[in-house]
Chimera marker file (.cmm) of the C-alpha trace (Angstrom):
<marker_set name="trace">
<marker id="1" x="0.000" y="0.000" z="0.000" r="1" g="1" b="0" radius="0.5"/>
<marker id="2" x="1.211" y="3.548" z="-0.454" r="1" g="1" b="0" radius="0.5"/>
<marker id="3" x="1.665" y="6.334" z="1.117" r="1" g="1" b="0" radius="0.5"/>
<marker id="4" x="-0.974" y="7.826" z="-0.735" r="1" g="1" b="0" radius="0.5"/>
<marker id="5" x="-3.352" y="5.225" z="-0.361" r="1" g="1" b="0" radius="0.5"/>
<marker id="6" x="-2.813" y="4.775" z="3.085" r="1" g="1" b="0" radius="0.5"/>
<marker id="7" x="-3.776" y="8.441" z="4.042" r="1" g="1" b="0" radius="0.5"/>
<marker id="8" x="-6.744" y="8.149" z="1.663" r="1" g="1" b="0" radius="0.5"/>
<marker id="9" x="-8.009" y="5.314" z="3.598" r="1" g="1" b="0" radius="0.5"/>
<marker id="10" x="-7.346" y="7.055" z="6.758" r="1" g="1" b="0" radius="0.5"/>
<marker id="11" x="-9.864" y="9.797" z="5.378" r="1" g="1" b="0" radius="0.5"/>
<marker id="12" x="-11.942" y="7.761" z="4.494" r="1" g="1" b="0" radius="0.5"/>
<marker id="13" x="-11.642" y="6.024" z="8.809" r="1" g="1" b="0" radius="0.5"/>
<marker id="14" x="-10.832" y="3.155" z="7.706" r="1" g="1" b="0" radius="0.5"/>
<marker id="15" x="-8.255" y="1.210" z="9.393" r="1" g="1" b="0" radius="0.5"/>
<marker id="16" x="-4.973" y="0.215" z="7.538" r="1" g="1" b="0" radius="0.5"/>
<marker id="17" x="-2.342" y="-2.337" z="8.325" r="1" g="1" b="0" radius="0.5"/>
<marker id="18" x="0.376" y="0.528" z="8.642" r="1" g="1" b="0" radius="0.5"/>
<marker id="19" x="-1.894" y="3.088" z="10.674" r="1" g="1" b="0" radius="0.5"/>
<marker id="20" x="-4.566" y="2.891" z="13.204" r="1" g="1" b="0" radius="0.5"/>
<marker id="21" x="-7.387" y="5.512" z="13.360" r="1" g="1" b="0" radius="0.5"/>
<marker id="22" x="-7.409" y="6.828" z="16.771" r="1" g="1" b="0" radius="0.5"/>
<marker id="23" x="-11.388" y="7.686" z="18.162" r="1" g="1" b="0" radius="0.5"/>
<marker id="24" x="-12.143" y="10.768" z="20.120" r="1" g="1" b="0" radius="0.5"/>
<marker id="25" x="-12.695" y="10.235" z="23.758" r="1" g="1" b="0" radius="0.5"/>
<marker id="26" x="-16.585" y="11.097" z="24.500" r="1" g="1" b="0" radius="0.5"/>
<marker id="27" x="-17.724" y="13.144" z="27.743" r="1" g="1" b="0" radius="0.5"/>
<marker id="28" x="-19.247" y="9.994" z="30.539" r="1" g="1" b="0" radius="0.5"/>
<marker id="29" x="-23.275" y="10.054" z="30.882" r="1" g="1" b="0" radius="0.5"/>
<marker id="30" x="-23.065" y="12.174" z="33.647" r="1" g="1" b="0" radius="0.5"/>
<marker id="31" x="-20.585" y="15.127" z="32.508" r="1" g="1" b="0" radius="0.5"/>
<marker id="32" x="-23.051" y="14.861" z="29.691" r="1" g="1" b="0" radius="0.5"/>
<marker id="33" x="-26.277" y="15.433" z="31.744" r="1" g="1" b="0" radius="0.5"/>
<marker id="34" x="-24.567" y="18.241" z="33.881" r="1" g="1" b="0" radius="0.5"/>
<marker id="35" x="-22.959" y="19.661" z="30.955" r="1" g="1" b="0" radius="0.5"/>
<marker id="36" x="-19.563" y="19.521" z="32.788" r="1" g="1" b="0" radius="0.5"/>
<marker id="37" x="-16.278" y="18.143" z="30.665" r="1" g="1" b="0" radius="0.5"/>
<marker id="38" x="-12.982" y="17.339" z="32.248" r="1" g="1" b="0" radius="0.5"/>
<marker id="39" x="-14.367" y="19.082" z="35.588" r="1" g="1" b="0" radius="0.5"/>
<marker id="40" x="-12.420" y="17.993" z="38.993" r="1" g="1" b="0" radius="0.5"/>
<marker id="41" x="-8.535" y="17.229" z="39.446" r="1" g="1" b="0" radius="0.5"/>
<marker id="42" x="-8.308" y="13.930" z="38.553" r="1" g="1" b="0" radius="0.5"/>
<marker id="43" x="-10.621" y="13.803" z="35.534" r="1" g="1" b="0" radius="0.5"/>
<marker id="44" x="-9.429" y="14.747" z="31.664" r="1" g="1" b="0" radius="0.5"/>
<marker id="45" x="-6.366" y="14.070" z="30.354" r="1" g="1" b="0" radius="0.5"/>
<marker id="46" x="-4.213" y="16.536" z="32.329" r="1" g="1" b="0" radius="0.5"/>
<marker id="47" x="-4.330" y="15.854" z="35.963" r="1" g="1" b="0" radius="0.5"/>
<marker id="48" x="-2.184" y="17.128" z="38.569" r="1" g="1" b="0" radius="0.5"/>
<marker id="49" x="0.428" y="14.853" z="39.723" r="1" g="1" b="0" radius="0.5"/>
<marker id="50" x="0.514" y="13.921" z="43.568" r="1" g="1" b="0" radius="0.5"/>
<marker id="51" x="3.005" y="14.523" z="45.419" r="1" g="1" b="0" radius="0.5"/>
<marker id="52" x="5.431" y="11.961" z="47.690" r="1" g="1" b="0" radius="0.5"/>
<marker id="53" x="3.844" y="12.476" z="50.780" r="1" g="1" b="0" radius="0.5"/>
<marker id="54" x="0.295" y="11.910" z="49.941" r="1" g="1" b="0" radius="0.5"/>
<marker id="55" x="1.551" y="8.187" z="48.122" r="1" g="1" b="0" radius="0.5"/>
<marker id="56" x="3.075" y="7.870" z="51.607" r="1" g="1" b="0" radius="0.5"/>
<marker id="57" x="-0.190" y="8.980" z="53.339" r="1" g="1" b="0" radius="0.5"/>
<marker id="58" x="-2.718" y="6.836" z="51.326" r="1" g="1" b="0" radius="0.5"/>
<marker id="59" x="0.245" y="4.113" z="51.610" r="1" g="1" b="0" radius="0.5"/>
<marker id="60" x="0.027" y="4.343" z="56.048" r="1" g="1" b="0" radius="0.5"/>
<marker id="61" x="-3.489" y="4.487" z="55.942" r="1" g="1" b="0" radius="0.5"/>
<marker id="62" x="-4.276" y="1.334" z="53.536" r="1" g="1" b="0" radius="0.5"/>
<marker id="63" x="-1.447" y="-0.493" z="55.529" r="1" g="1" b="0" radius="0.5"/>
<marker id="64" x="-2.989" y="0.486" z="59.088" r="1" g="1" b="0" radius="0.5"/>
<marker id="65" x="-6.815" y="-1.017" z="57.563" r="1" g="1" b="0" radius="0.5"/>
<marker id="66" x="-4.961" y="-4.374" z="56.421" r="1" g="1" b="0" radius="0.5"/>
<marker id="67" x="-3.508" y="-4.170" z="59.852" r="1" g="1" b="0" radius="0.5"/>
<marker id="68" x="-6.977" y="-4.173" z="61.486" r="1" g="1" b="0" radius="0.5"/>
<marker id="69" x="-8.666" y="-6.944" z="59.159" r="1" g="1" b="0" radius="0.5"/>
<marker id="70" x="-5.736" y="-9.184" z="59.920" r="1" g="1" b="0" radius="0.5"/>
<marker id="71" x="-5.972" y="-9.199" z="63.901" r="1" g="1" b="0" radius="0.5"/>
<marker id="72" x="-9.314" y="-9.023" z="63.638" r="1" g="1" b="0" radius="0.5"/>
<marker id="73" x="-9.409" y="-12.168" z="61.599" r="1" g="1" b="0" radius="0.5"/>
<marker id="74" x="-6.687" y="-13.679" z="64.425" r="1" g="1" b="0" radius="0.5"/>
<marker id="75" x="-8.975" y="-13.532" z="66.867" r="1" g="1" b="0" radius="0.5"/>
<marker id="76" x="-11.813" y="-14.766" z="65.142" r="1" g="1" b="0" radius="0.5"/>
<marker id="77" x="-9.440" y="-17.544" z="64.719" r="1" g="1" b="0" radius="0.5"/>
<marker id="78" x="-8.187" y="-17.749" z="68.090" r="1" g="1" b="0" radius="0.5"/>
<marker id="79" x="-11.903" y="-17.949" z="69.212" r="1" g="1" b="0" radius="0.5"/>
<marker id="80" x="-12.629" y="-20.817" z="66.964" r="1" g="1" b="0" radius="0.5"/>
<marker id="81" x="-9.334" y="-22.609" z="67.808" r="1" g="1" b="0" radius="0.5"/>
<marker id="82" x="-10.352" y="-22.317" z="71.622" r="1" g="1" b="0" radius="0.5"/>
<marker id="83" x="-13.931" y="-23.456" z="70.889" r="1" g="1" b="0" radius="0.5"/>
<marker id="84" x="-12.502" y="-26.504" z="69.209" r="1" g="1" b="0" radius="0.5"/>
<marker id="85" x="-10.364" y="-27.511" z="71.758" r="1" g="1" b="0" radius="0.5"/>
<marker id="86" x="-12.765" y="-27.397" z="74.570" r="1" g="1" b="0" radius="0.5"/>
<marker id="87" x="-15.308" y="-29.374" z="72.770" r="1" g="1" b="0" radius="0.5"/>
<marker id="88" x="-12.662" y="-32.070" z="71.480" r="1" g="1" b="0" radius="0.5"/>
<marker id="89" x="-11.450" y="-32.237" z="75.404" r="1" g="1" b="0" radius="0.5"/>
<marker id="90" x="-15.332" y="-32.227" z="76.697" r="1" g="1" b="0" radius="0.5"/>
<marker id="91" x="-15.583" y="-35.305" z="74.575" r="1" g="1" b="0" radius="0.5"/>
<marker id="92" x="-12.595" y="-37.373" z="75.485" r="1" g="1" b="0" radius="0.5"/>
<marker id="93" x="-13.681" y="-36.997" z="79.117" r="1" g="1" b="0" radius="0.5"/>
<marker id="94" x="-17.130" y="-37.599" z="78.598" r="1" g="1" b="0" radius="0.5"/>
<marker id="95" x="-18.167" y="-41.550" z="79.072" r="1" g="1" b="0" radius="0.5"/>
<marker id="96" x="-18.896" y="-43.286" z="75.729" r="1" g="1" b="0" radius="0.5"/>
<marker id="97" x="-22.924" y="-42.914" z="74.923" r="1" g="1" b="0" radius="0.5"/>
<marker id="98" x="-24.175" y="-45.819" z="72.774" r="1" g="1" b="0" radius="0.5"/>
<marker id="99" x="-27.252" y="-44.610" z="70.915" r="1" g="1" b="0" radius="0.5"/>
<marker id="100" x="-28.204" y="-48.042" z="70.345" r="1" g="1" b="0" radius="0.5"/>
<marker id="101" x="-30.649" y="-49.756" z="72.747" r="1" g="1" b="0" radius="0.5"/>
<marker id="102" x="-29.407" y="-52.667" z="75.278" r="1" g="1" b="0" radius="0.5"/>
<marker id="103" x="-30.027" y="-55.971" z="73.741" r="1" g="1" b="0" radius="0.5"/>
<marker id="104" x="-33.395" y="-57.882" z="75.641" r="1" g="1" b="0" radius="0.5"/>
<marker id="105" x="-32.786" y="-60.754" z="77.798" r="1" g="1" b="0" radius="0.5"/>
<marker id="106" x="-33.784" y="-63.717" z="76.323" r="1" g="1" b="0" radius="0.5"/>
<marker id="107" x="-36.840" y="-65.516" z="77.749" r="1" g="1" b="0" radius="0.5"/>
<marker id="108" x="-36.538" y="-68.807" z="79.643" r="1" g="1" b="0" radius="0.5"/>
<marker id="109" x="-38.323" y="-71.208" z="77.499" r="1" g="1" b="0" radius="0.5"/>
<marker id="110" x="-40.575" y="-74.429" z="79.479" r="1" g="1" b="0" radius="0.5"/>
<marker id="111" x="-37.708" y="-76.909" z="78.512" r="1" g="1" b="0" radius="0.5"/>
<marker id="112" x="-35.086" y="-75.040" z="80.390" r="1" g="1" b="0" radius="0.5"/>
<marker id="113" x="-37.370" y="-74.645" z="83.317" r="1" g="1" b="0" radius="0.5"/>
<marker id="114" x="-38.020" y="-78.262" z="83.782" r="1" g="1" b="0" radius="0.5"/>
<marker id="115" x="-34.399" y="-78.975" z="84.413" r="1" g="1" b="0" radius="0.5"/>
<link id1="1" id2="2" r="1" g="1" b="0" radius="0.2"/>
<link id1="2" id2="3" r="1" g="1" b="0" radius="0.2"/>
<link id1="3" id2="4" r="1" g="1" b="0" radius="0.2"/>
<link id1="4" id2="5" r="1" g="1" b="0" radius="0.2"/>
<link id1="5" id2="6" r="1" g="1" b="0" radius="0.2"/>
<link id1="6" id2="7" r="1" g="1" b="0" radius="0.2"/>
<link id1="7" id2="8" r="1" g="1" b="0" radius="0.2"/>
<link id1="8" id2="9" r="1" g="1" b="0" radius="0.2"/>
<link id1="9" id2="10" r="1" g="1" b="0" radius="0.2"/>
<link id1="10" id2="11" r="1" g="1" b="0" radius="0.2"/>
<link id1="11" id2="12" r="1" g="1" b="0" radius="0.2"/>
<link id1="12" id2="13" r="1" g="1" b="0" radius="0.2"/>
<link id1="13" id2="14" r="1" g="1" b="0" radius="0.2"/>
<link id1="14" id2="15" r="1" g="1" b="0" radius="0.2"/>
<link id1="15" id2="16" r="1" g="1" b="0" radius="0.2"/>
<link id1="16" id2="17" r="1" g="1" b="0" radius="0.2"/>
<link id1="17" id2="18" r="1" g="1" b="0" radius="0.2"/>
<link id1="18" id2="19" r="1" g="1" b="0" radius="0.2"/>
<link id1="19" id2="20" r="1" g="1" b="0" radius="0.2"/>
<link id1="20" id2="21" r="1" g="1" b="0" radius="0.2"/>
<link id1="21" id2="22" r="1" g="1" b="0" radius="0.2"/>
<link id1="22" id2="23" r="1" g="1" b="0" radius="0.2"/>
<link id1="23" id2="24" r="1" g="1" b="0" radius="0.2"/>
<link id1="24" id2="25" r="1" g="1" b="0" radius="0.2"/>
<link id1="25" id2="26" r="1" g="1" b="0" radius="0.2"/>
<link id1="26" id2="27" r="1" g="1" b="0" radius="0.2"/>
<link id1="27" id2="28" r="1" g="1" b="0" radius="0.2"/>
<link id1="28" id2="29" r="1" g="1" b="0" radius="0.2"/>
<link id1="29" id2="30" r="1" g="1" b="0" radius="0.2"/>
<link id1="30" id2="31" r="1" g="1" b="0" radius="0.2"/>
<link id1="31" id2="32" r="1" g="1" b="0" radius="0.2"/>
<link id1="32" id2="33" r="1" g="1" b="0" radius="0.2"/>
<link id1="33" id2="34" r="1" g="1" b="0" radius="0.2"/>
<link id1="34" id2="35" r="1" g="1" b="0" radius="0.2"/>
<link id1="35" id2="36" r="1" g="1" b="0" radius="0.2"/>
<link id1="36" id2="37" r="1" g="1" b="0" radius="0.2"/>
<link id1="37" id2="38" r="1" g="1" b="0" radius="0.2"/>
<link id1="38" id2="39" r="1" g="1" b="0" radius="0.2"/>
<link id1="39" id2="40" r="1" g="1" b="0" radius="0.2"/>
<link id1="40" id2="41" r="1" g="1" b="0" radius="0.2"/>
<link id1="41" id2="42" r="1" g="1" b="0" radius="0.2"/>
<link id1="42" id2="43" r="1" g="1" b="0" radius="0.2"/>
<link id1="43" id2="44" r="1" g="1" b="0" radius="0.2"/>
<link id1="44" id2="45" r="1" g="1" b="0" radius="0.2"/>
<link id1="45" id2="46" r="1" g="1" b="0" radius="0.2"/>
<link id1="46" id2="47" r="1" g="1" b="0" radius="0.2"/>
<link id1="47" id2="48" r="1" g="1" b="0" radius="0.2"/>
<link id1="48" id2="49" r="1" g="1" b="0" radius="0.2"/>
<link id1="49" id2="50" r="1" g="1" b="0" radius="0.2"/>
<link id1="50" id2="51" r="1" g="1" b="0" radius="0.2"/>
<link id1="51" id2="52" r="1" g="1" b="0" radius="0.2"/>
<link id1="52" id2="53" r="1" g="1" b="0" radius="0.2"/>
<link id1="53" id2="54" r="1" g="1" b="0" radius="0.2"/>
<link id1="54" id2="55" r="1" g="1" b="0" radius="0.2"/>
<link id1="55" id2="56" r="1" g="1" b="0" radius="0.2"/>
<link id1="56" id2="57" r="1" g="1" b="0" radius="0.2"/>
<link id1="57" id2="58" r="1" g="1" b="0" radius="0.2"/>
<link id1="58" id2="59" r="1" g="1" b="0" radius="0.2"/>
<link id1="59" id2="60" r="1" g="1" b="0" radius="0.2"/>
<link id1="60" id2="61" r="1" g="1" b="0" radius="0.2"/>
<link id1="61" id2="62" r="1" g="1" b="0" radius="0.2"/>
<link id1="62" id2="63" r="1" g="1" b="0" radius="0.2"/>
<link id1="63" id2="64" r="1" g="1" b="0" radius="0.2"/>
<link id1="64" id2="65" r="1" g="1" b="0" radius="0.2"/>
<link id1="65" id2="66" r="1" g="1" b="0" radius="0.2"/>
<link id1="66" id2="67" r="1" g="1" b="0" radius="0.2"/>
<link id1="67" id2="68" r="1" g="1" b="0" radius="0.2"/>
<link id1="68" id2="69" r="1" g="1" b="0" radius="0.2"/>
<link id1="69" id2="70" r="1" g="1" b="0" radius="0.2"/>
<link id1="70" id2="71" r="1" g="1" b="0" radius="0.2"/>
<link id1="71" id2="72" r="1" g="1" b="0" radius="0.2"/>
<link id1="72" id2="73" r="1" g="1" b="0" radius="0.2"/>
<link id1="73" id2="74" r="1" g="1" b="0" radius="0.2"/>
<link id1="74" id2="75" r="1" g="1" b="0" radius="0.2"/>
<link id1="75" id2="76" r="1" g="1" b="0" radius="0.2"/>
<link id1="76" id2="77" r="1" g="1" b="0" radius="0.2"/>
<link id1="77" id2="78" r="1" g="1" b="0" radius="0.2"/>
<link id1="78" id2="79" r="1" g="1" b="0" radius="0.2"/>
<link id1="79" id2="80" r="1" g="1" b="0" radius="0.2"/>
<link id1="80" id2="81" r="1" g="1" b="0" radius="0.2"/>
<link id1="81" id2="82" r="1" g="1" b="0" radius="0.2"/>
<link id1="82" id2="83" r="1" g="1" b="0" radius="0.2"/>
<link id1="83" id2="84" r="1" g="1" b="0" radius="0.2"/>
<link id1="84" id2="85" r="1" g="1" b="0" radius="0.2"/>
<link id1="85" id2="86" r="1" g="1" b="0" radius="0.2"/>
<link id1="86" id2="87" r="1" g="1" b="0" radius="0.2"/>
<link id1="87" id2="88" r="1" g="1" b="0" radius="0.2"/>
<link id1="88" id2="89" r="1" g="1" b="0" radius="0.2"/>
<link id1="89" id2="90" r="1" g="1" b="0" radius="0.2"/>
<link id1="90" id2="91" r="1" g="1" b="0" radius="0.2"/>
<link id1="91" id2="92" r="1" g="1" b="0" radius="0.2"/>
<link id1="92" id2="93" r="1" g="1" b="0" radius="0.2"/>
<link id1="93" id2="94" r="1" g="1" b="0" radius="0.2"/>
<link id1="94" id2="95" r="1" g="1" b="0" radius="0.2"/>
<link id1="95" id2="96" r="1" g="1" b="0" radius="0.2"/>
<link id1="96" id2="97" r="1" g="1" b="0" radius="0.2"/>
<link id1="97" id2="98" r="1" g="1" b="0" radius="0.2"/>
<link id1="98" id2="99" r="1" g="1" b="0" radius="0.2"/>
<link id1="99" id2="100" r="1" g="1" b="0" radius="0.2"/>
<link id1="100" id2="101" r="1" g="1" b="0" radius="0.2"/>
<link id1="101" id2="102" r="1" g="1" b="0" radius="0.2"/>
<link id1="102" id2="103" r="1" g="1" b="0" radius="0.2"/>
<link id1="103" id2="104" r="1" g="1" b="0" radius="0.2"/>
<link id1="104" id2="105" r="1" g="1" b="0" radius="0.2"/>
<link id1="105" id2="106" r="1" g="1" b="0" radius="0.2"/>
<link id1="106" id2="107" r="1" g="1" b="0" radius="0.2"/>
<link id1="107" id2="108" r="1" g="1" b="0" radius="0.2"/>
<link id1="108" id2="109" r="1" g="1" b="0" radius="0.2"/>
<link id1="109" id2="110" r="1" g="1" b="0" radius="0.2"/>
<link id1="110" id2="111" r="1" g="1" b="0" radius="0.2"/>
<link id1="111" id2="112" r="1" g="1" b="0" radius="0.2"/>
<link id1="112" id2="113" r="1" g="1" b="0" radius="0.2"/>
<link id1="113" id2="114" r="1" g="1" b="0" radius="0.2"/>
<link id1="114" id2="115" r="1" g="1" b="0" radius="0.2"/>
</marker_set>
C-alpha cells in the first residue's frame, strides 16, 4: 500500500495495516447530563500529579486497615481454635454414649425350666 493510499483510507476512517485511526474520547453520561467536561482534578487528560507524601499517606493508611482486618481475623481464629479444643477435650472426658438400645434378655423357654 502507499503512502498515498494509506492516508486516503485514513480519510476515508478506515483502518490500515500501517496506521490505526485513533477515536475521540466522549464526555461519561453524567458530565453529559450536567454539561460539565474534564471538571475535577483527577478527571481529563491533564491531571495534577501527587506529590510523595500523599503516596506515603494513602500508603500508612491502607497499611494500618490491612492491619486491622488481619488481627481481627486472628482472633476470630483464636476464638474458633479455643472453641474446638474445649469441645474435642469435653468429649474425650465424657463416658462413651451408645445410641443403640441394650439388647433384651432372652426368655426362659418351658424346657429349660423343667431342668
Amino acid at each position: 500500500m502507499t503512502f498515498r493510499e494509506a492516508r486516503m483510507a485514513e480519510h476515508e476512517g478506515q483502518q490500515t495495516p500501517r496506521t490505526k485511526v485513533r477515536r475521540r474520547r466522549t464526555p461519561t453520561p453524567k458530565a453529559v447530563r450536567t454539561g460539565e467536561r474534564n471538571a475535577g482534578p483527577d478527571r481529563g487528560s491533564i491531571a495534577l500529579r501527587r506529590t510523595a507524601s500523599e503516596y506515603r499517606a494513602t500508603a500508612e493508611e491502607q497499611a494500618a486497615r490491612v492491619r486491622e482486618e488481619i488481627e481481627a481475623a486472628l482472633v476470630q481464629a483464636r476464638s474458633t481454635r479455643e472453641a474446638i479444643e474445649q469441645r474435642i477435650a469435653d468429649q474425650l472426658h465424657a463416658p462413651p454414649v451408645s445410641h443403640t438400645p441394650p439388647p433384651r434378655r432372652k426368655r426362659a423357654t418351658r424346657a429349660s425350666r423343667k431342668k
